[in-house]
C-alpha positions in Angstrom: -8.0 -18.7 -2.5 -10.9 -21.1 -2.4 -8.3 -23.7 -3.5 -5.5 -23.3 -1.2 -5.2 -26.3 1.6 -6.3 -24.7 4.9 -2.7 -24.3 6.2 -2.2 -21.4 3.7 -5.4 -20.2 4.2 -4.3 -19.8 7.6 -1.6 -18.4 6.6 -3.1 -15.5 4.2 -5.6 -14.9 6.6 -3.3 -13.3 9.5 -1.0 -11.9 6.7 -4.1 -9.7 5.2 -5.9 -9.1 8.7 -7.1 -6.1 8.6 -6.9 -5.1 5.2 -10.3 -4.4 3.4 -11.9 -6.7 0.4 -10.9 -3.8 -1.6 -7.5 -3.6 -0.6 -6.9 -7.5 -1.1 -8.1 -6.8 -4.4 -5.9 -4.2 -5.0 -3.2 -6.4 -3.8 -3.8 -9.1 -5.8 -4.2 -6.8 -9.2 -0.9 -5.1 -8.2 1.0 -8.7 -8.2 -0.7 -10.0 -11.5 0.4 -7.0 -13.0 4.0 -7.4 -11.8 3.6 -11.4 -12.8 2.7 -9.7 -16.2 5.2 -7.6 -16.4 7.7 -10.2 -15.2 6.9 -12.9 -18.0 6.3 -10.3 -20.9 10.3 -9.3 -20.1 11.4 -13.2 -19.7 9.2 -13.8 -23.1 7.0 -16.3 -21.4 3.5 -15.7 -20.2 1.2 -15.9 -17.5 -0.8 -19.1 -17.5 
């Protein structure tokens, strides 16, 4: 997230407020699995 222009940081911050480092990370595995998922089923992949 070290990337994102601080408008979506802003953003992302009060979206995840009180969730815990672990949790975001759990989050974000969750939604690179379903990206995963996703593109294996479209025959693409994840870049």
């Amino acid at each position: 997230a070290g990337r994102l222009p601080p408008i979506f940081r802003s953003v992302l911050d009060q979206l995840l407020d009180g969730f815990t480092p672990e949790e975001v990370g759990f989050l974000k595995s969750m939604l690179r699995r379903i990206l995963s998922n996703y593109c294996e089923a479209a025959g693409g992949s994840v870049t």
